[in-house]
PASEBA-1860 file (N, C-alpha, C; in nm, 3 decimals):
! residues 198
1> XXXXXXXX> 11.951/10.546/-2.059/11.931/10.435/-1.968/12.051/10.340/-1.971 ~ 12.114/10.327/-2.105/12.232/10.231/-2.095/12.341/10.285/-2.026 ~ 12.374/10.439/-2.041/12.447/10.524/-1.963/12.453/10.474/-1.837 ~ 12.379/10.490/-1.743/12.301/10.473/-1.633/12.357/10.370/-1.571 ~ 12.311/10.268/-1.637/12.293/10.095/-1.627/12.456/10.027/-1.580 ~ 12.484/10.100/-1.676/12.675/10.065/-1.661/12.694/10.087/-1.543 ~ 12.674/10.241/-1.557/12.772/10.311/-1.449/12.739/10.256/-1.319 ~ 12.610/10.225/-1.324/12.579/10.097/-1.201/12.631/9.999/-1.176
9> XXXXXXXX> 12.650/9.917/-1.279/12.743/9.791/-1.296/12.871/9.857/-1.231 ~ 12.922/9.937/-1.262/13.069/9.965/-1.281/13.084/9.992/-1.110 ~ 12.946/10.030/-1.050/12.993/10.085/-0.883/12.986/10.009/-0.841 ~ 12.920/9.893/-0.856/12.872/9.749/-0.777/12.996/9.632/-0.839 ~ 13.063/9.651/-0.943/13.196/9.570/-0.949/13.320/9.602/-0.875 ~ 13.313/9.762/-0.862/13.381/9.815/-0.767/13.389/9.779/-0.642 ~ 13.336/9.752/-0.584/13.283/9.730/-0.435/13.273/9.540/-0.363 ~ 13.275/9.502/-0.524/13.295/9.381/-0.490/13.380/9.322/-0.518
17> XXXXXXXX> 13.467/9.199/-0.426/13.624/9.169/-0.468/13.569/9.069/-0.558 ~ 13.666/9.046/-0.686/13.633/8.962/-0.717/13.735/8.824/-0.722 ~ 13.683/8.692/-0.662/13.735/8.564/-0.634/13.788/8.449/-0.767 ~ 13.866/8.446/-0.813/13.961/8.395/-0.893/13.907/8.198/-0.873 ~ 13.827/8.138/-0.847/13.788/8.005/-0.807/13.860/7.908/-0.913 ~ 13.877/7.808/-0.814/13.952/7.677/-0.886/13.866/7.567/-0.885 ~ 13.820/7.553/-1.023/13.719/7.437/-1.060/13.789/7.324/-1.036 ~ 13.833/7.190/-1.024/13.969/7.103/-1.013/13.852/6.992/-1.017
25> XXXXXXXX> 14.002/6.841/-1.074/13.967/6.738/-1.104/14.058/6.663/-1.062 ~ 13.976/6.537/-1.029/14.104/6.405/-0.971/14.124/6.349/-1.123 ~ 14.234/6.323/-1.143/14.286/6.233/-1.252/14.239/6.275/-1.366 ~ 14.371/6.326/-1.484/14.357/6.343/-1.586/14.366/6.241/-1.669 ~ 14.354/6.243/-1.812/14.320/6.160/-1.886/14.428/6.067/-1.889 ~ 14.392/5.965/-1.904/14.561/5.839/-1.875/14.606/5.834/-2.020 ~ 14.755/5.752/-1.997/14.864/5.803/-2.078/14.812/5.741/-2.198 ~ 14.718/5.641/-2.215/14.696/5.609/-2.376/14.628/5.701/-2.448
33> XXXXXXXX> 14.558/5.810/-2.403/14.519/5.932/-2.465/14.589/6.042/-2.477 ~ 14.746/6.025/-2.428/14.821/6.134/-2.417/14.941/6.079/-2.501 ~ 14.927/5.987/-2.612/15.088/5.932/-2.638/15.190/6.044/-2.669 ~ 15.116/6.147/-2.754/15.186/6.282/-2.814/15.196/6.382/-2.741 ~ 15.265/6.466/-2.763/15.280/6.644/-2.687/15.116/6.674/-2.770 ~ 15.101/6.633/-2.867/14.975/6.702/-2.947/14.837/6.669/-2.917 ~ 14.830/6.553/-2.871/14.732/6.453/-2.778/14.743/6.517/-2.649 ~ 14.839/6.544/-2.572/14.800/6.561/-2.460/14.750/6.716/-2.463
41> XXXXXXXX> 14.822/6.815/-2.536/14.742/6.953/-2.578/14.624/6.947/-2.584 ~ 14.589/6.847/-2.669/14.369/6.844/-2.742/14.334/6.777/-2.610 ~ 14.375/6.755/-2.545/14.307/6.646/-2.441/14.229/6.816/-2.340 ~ 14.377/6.826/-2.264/14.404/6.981/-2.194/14.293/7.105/-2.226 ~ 14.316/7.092/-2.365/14.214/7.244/-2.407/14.068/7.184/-2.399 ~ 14.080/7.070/-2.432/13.914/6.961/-2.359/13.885/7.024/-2.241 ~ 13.950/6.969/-2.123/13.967/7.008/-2.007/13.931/7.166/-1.969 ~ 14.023/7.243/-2.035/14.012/7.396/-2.022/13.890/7.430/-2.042
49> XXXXXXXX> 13.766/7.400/-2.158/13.702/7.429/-2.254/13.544/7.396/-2.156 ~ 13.606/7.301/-2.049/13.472/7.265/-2.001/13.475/7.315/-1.843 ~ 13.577/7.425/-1.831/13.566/7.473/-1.702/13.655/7.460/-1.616 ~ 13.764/7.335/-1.631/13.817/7.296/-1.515/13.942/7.387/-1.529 ~ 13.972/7.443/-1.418/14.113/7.509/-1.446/14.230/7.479/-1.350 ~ 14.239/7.309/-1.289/14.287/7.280/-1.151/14.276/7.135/-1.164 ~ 14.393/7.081/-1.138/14.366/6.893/-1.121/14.499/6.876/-1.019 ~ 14.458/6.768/-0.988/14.546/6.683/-0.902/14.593/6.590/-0.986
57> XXXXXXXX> 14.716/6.540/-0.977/14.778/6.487/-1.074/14.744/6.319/-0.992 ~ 14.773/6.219/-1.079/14.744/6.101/-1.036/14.827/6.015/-1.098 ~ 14.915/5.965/-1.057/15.000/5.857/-1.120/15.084/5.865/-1.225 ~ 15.084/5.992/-1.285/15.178/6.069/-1.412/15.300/6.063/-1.375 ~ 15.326/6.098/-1.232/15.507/6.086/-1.153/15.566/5.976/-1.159 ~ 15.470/5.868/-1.204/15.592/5.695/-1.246/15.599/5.726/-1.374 ~ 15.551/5.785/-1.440/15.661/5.827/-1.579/15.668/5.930/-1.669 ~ 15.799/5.956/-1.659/15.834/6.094/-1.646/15.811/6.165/-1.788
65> XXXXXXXX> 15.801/6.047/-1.902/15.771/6.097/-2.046/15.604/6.189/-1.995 ~ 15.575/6.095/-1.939/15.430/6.130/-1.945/15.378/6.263/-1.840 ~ 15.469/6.264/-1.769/15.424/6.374/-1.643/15.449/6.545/-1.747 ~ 15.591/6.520/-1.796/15.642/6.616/-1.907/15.546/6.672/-1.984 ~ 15.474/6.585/-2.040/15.411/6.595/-2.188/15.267/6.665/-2.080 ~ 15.213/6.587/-1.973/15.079/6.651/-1.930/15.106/6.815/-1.833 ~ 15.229/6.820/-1.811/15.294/6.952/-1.740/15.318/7.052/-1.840 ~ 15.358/7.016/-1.945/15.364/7.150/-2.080/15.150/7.173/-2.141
73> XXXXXXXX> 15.145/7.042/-2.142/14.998/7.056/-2.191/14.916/7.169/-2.164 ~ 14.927/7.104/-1.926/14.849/7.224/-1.866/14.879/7.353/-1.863 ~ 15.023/7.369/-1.895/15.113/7.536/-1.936/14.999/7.590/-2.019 ~ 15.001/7.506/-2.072/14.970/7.557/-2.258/14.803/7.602/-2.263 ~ 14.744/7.546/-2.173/14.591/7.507/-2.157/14.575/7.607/-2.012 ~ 14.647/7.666/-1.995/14.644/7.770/-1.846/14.499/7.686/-1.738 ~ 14.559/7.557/-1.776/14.561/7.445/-1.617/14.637/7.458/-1.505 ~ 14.603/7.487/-1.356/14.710/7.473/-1.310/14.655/7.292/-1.194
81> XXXXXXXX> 14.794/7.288/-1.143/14.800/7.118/-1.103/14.868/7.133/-0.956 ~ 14.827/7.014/-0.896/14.910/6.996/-0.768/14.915/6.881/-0.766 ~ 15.065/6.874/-0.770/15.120/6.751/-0.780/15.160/6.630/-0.673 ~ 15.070/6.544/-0.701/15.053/6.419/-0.581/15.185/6.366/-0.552 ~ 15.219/6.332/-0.416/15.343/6.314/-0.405/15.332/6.179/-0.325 ~ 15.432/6.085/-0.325/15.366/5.914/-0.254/15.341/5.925/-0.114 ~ 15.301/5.821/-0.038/15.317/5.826/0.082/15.421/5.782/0.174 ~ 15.447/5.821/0.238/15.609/5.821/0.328/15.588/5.749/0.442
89> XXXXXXXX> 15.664/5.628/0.428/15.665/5.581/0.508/15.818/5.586/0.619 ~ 15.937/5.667/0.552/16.046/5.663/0.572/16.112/5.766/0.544 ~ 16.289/5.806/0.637/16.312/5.945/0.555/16.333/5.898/0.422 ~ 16.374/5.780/0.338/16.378/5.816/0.234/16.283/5.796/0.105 ~ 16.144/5.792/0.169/16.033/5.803/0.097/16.037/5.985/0.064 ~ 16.084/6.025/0.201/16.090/6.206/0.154/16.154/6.249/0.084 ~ 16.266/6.188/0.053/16.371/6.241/-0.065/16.304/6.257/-0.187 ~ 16.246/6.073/-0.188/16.208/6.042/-0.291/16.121/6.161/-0.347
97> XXXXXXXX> 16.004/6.218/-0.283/15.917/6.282/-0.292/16.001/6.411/-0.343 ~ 16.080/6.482/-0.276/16.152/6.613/-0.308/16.183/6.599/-0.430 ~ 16.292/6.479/-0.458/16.328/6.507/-0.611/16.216/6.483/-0.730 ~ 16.076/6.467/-0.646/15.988/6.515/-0.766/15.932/6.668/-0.721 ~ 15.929/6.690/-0.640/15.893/6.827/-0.635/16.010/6.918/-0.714 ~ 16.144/6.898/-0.694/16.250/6.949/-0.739/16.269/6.938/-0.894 ~ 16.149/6.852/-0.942/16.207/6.854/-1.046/16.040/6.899/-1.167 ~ 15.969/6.942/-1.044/15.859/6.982/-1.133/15.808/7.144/-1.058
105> XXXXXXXX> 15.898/7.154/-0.984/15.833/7.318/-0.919/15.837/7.412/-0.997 ~ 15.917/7.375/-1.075/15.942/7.566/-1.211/15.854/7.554/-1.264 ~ 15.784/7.412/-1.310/15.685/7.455/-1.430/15.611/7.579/-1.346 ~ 15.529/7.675/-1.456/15.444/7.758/-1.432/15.320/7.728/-1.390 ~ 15.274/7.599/-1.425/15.122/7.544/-1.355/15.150/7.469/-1.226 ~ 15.224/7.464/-1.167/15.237/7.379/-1.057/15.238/7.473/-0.967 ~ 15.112/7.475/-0.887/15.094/7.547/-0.747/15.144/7.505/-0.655 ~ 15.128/7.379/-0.612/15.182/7.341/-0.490/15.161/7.142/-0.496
113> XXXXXXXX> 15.192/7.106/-0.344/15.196/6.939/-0.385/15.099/6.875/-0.270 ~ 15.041/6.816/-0.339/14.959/6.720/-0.231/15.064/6.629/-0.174 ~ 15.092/6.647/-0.030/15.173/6.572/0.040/15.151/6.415/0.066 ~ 15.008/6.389/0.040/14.993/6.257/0.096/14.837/6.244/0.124 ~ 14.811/6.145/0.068/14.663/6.090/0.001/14.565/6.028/0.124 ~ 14.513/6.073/0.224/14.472/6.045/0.344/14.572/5.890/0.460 ~ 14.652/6.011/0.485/14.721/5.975/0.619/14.710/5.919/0.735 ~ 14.743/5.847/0.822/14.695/5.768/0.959/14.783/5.917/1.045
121> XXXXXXXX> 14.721/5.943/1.127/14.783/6.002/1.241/14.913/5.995/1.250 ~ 14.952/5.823/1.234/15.102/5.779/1.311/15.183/5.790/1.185 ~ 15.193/5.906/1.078/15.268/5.981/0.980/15.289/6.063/1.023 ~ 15.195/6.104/1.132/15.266/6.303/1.112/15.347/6.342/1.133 ~ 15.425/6.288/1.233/15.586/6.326/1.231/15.640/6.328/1.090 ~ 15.652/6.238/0.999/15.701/6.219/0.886/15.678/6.338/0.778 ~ 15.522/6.343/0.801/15.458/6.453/0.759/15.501/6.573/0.757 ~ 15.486/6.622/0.901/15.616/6.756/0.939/15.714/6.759/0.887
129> XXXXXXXX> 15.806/6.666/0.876/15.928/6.643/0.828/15.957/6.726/0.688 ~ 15.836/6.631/0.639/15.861/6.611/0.499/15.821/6.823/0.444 ~ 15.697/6.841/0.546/15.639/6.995/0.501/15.759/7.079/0.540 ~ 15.849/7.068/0.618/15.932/7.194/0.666/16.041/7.202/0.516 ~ 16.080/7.012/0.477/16.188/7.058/0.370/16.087/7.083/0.233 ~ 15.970/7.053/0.218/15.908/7.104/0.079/15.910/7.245/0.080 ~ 15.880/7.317/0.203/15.872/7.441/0.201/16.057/7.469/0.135 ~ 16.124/7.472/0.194/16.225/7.514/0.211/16.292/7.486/0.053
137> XXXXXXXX> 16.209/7.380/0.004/16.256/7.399/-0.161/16.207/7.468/-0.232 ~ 16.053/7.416/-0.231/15.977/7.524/-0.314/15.907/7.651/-0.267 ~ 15.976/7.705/-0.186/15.884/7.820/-0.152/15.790/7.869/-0.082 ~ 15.749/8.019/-0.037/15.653/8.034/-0.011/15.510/8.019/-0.084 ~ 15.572/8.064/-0.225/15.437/8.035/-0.321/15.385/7.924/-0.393 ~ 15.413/7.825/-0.316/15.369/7.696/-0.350/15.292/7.631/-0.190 ~ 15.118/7.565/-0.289/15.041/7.508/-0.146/15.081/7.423/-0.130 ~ 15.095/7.395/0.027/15.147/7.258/0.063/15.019/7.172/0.157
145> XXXXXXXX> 14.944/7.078/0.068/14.848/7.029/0.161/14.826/6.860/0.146 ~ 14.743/6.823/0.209/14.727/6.678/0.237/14.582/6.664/0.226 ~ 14.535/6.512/0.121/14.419/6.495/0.100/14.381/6.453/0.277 ~ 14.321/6.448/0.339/14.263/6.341/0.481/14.177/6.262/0.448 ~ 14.230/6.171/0.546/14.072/6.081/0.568/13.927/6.137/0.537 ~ 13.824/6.052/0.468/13.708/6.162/0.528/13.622/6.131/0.673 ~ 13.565/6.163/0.649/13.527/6.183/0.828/13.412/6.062/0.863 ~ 13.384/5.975/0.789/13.373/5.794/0.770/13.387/5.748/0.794
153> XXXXXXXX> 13.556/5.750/0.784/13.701/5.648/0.789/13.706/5.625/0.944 ~ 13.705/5.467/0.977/13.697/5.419/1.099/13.817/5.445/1.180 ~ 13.830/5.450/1.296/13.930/5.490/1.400/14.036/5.453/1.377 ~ 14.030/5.311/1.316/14.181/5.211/1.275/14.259/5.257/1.194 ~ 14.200/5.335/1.086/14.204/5.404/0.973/14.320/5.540/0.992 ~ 14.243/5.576/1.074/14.267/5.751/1.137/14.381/5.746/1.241 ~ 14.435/5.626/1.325/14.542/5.625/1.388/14.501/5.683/1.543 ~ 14.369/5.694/1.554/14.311/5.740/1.685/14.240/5.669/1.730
161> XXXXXXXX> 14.259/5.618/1.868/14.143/5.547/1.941/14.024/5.577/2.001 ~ 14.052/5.725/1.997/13.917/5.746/2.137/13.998/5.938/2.094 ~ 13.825/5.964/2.108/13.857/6.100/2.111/13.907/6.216/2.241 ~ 13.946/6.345/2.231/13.983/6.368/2.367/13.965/6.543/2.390 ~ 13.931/6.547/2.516/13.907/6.652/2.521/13.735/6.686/2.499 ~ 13.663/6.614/2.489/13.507/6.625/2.464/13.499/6.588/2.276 ~ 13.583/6.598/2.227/13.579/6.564/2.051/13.533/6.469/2.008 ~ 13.531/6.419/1.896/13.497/6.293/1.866/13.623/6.229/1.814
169> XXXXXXXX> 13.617/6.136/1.771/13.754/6.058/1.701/13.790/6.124/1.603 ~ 13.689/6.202/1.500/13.717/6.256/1.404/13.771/6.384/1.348 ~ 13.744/6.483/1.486/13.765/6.588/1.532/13.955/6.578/1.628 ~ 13.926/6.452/1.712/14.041/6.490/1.696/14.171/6.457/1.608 ~ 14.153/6.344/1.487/14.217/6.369/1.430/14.242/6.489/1.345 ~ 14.179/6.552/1.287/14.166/6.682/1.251/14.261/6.788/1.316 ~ 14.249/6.808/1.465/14.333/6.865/1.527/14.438/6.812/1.560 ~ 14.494/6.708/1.541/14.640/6.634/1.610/14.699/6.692/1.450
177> XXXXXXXX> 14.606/6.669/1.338/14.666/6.685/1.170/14.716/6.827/1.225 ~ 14.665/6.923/1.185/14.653/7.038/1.198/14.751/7.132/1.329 ~ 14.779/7.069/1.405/14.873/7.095/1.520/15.009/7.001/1.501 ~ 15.062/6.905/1.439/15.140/6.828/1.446/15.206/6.849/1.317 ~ 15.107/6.899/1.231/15.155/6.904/1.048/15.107/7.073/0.996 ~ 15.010/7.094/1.015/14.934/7.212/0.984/14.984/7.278/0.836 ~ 14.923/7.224/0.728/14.938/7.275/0.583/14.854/7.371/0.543 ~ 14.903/7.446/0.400/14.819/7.585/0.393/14.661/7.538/0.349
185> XXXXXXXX> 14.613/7.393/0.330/14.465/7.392/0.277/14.425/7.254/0.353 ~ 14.315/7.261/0.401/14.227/7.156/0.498/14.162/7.099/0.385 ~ 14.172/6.941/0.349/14.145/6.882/0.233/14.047/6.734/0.291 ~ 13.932/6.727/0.297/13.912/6.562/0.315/13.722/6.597/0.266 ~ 13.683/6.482/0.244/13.523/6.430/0.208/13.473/6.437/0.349 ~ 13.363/6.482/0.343/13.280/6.482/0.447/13.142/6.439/0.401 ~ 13.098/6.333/0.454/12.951/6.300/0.454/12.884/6.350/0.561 ~ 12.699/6.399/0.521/12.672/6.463/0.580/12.576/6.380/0.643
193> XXXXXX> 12.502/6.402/0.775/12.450/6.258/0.788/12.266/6.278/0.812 ~ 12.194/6.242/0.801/12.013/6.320/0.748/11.974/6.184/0.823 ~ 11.864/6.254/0.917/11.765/6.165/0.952/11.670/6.106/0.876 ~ 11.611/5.985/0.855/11.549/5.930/0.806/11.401/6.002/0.827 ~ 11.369/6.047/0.941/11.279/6.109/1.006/11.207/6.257/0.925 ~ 11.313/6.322/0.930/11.307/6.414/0.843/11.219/6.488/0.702
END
């Protein structure tokens, strides 16, 4: 029967792909728990130990002791990270941004960079800008995406007045993002909305 049992298992693993999933977290532990390479290791294998295998980095890029020490950590802790990059208001907010991508793309945990932490519409040019030269540094194998608005966030917010085409405001920012910038991952909060009735 155990014979059997396997070889069942073994046709039904066959047949099914199996999906590699990224558990992920906003903000790792801040730098007073990380003073050491050895601290930020025990912190990491914390992290590892409880599932997460994916964070967004948060504020580690204003200093660079500290981005170092949490970028070898997640090596070490087979974390991988996508690294938040500021928001651009200018070309040389994009530089700015590159020479941190440029200077953290080799690590081995760094997948790709969050371009920008929910955007107004009236970025995306900048946006584009900024995605054609990230690509062009780091690669094809690095994601290039943008947190959005979530779908909440009032019109003023979103850089849209009035929706078009039959959409709503929210929809079409979505598509102006997505046609004007279009990154490899669609990123924003969505609330869902339940009748009271119900």
């Amino acid at each position: 029967h155990r014979l059997i049992r396997r070889q069942r298992q073994m046709c039904i693993r066959d047949r099914v792909e199996v999906i590699d999933m990224r558990i992920g977290m906003w903000v790792a532990p801040r730098a007073h728990l990380m003073k050491t390479q050895e601290e930020a290791d025990r912190r990491f294998a914390e992290i590892r130990e409880a599932g997460i295998n994916m964070y967004y980095s948060f504020y580690e890029e204003k200093d660079d002791a500290w981005l170092d020490r949490m970028l070898r950590a997640a090596e070490k802790n087979g974390v991988e990270v996508l690294i938040s990059l500021d928001r651009v208001y200018s070309g040389s907010d994009i530089e700015k941004n590159l020479e941190l991508a440029r200077r953290t793309k080799d690590y081995s945990c760094v997948i790709g960079f969050n371009m920008y932490d929910e955007p107004s519409a009236e970025v995306n040019p900048l946006l584009s800008t900024q995605k054609i030269k990230l690509r062009a540094l780091a690669g094809d194998g690095k994601i290039l995406m943008c947190n959005l608005f979530p779908n909440y966030a009032p019109p003023a917010k979103l850089g849209i007045a009035e929706g078009v085409g039959g959409r709503t405001v929210y929809q079409t920012y979505l598509d102006r993002f997505m046609s004007e910038v279009g990154t490899d991952a669609l990123s924003f909060d969505c609330l869902l909305y339940t009748s009271d009735a119900a």
